[in-house]
C-alpha positions as CSV (number, residue, x, y, z in Angstrom):
1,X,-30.9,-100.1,24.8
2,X,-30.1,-103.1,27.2
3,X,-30.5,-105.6,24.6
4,X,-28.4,-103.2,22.4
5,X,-25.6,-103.3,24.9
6,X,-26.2,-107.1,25.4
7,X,-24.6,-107.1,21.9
8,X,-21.0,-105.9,22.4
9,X,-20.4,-108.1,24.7
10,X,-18.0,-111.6,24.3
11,X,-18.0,-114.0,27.5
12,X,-20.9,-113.6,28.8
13,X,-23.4,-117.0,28.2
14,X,-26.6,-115.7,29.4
15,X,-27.9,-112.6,30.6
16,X,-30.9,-111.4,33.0
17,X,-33.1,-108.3,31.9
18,X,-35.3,-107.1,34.5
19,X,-38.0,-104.2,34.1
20,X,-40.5,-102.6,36.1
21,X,-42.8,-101.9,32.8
22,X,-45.2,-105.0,32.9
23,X,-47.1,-103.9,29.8
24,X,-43.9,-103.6,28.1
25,X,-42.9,-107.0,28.7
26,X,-46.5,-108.4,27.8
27,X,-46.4,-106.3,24.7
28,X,-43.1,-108.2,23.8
29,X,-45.2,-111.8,24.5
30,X,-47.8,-111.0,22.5
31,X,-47.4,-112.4,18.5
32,X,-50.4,-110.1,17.4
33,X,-48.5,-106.7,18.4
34,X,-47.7,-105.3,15.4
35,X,-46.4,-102.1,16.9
36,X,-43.2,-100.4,15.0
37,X,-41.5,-99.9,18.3
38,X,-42.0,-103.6,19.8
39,X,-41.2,-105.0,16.0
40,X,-37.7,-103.4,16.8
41,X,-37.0,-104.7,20.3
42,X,-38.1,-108.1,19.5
43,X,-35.4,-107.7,16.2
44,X,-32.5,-106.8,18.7
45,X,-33.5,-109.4,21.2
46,X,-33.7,-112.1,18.7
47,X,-30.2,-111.0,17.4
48,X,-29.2,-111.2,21.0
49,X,-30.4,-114.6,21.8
50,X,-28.6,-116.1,18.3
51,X,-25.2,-115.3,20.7
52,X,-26.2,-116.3,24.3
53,X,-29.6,-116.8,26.5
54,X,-31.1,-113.8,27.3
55,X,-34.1,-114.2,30.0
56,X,-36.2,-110.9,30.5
57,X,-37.8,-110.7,34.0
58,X,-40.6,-108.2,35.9
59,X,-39.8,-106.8,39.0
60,X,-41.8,-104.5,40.9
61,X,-41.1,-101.1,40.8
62,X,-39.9,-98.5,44.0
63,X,-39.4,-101.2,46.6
64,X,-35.5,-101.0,46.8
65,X,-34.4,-103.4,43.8
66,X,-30.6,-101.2,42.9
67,X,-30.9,-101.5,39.3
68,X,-34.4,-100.6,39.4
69,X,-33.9,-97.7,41.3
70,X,-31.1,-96.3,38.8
71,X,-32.7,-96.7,36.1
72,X,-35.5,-94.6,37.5
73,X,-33.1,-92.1,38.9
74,X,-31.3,-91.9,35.0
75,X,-35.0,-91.5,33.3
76,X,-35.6,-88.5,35.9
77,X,-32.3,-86.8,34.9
78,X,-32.8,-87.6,31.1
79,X,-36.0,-85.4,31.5
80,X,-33.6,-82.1,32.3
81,X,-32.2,-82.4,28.8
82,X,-32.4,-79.5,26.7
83,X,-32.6,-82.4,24.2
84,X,-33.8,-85.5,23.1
85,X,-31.1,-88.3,22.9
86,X,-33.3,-91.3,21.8
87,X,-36.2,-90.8,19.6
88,X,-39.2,-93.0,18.1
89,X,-41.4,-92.8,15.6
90,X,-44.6,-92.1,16.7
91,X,-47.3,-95.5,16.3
92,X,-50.0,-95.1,14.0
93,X,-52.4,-95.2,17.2
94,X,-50.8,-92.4,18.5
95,X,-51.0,-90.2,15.1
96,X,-54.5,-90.8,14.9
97,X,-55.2,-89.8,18.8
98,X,-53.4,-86.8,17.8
99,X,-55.4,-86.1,14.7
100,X,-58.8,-86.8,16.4
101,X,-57.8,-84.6,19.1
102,X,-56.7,-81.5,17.0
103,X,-59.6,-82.6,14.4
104,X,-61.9,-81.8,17.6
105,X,-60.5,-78.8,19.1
106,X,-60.8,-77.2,15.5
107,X,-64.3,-78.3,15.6
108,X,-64.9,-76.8,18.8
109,X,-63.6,-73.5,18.4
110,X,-66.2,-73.4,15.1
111,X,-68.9,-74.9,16.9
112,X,-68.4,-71.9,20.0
113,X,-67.5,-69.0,17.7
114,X,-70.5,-69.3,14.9
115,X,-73.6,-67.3,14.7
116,X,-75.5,-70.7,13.3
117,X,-77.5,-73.1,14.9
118,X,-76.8,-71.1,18.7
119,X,-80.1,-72.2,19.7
120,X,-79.1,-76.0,19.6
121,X,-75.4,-74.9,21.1
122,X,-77.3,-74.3,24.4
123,X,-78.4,-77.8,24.1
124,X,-75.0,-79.2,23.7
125,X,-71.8,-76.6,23.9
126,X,-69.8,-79.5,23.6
127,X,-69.0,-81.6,20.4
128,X,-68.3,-84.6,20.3
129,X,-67.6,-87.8,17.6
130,X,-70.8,-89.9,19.3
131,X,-73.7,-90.0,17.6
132,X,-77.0,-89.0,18.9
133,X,-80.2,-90.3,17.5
134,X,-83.4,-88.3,18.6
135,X,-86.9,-88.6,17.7
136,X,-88.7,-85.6,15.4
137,X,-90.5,-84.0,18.2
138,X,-87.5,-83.9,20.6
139,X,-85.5,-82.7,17.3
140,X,-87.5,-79.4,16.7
141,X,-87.3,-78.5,20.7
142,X,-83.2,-79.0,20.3
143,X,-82.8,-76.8,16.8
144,X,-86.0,-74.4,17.1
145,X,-86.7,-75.9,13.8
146,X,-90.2,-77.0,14.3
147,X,-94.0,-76.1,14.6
148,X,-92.9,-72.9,16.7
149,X,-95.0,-69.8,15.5
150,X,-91.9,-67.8,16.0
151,X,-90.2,-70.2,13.1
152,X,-92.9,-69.6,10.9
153,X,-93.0,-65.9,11.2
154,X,-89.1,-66.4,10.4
155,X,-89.5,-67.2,7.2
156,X,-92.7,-65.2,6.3
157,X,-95.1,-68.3,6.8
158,X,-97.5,-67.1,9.7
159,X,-98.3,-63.4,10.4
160,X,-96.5,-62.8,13.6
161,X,-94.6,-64.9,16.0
162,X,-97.0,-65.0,19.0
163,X,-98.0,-67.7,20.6
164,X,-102.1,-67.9,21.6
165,X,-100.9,-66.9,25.1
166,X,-99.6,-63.7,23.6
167,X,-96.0,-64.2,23.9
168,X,-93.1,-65.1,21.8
169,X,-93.5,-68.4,20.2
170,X,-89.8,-69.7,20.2
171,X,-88.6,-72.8,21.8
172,X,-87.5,-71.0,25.5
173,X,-90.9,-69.6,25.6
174,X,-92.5,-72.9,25.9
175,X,-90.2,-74.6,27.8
176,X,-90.3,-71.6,30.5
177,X,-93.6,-69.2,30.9
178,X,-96.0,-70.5,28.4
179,X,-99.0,-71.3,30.6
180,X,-100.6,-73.9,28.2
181,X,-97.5,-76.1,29.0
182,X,-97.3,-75.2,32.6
183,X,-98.1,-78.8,33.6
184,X,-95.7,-80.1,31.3
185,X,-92.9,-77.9,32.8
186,X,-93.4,-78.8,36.4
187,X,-93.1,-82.6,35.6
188,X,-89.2,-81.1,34.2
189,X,-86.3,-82.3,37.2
190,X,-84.3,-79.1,37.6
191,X,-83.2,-76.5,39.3
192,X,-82.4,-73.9,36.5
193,X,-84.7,-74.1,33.3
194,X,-82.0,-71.9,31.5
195,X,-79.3,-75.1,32.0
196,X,-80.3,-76.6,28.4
197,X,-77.7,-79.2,28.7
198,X,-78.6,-80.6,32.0
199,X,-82.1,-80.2,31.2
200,X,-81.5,-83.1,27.9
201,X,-79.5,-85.1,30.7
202,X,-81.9,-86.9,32.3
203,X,-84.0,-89.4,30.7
204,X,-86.8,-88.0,32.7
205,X,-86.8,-84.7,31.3
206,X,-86.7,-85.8,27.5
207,X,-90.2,-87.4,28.0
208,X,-91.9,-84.5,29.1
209,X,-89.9,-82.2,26.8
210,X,-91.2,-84.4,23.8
211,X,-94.6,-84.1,25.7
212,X,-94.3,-80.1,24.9
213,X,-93.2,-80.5,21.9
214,X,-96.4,-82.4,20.5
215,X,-98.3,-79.9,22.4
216,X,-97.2,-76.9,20.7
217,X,-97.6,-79.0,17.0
218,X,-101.2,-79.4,18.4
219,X,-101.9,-75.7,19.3
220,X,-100.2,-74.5,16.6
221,X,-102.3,-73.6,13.0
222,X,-101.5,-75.2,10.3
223,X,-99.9,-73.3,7.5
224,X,-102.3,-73.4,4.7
225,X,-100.7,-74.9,1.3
């Protein structure tokens, strides 16, 4: 807008620009920024400097500098506006932040609200873009999809779901009562078994939960073909 102004005006053989907004004047420096809203200042500032010198300057902001100090008075009033005076389009960055963000908050309400794959929500409630790469063994513990008698009774491929303890066979089971992986479980660093997701955190823990996780595929009978 200063540079805009900069253009009505008729004696004047050189101007000074200062601003507070370091990245803004970097931004402005840089050849490589290809950003719509930079494009357009540099466009207006070139016009301007075909007609006189125009120098743009940094000072630092909220030590006393007058101009400064307006201008940062006039942004606070602009933000009691019922409207909005100057508007830009938004930078493709920008749209794709927005897009990612909604993308995921969809994705999270699914991800909380479904019936499916609750086992492995305890593991991580959270989604997220970032890929996680796990081995087989510490896969089954995560989804309950494994060598788990309780699985296999699931879907009508062992006789009942009980481990050779007597108890449930199901993932939790093994992870917090069984007694054949009692050894396994005391090596596990935490103070709540039931906290799945800071029970994956540590490094520590994944070792020994893989541990009892080859355990129970040793224990556990084959299912005959």
């Amino acid at each position: 807008m200063a540079l805009t102004w900069s253009l009505s005006l008729k004696e004047v053989k050189s101007i000074n620009l200062y601003s507070d907004s370091r990245s803004a004047l970097q931004a402005l420096a840089d050849p490589s920024n290809t950003s719509e809203l930079v494009l357009e200042v540099k466009r207006i500032h070139e016009l301007a400097m075909a007609r006189r010198s125009v120098f743009l300057h940094w000072v630092k902001a909220h030590v006393g500098y007058l101009g400064n100090e307006l201008a940062d008075e006039s942004a606070k009033e602009a933000t009691k506006l019922g409207n909005v005076g100057w508007a830009w389009k938004k930078p493709r960055s920008r749209i794709s932040k927005d897009l990612r963000d909604v993308t995921l908050e969809m994705w999270q309400t699914r991800w909380t609200s479904s019936t499916k794959g609750r086992l492995t929500a305890k593991f991580m409630p959270d989604v997220k873009l970032t890929t996680r790469l796990y081995c087989p063994t510490i896969t089954q513990v995560l989804t309950g999809h494994g060598r788990f008698p309780a699985y296999f009774n699931r879907f009508g491929l062992a006789a009942n779901a009980l481990c050779q303890c007597g108890e449930i066979g199901d993932v939790w089971h093994y992870l917090s009562s069984c007694p054949t992986t009692e050894f396994m479980r005391r090596q596990l660093r935490t103070n709540d078994i039931s906290d799945f997701r800071a029970l994956i955190s540590d490094p520590h823990n994944m070792y020994w939960i893989q541990q009892i996780s080859r355990h129970v595929n040793d224990i556990t009978p084959t299912i005959p073909q």
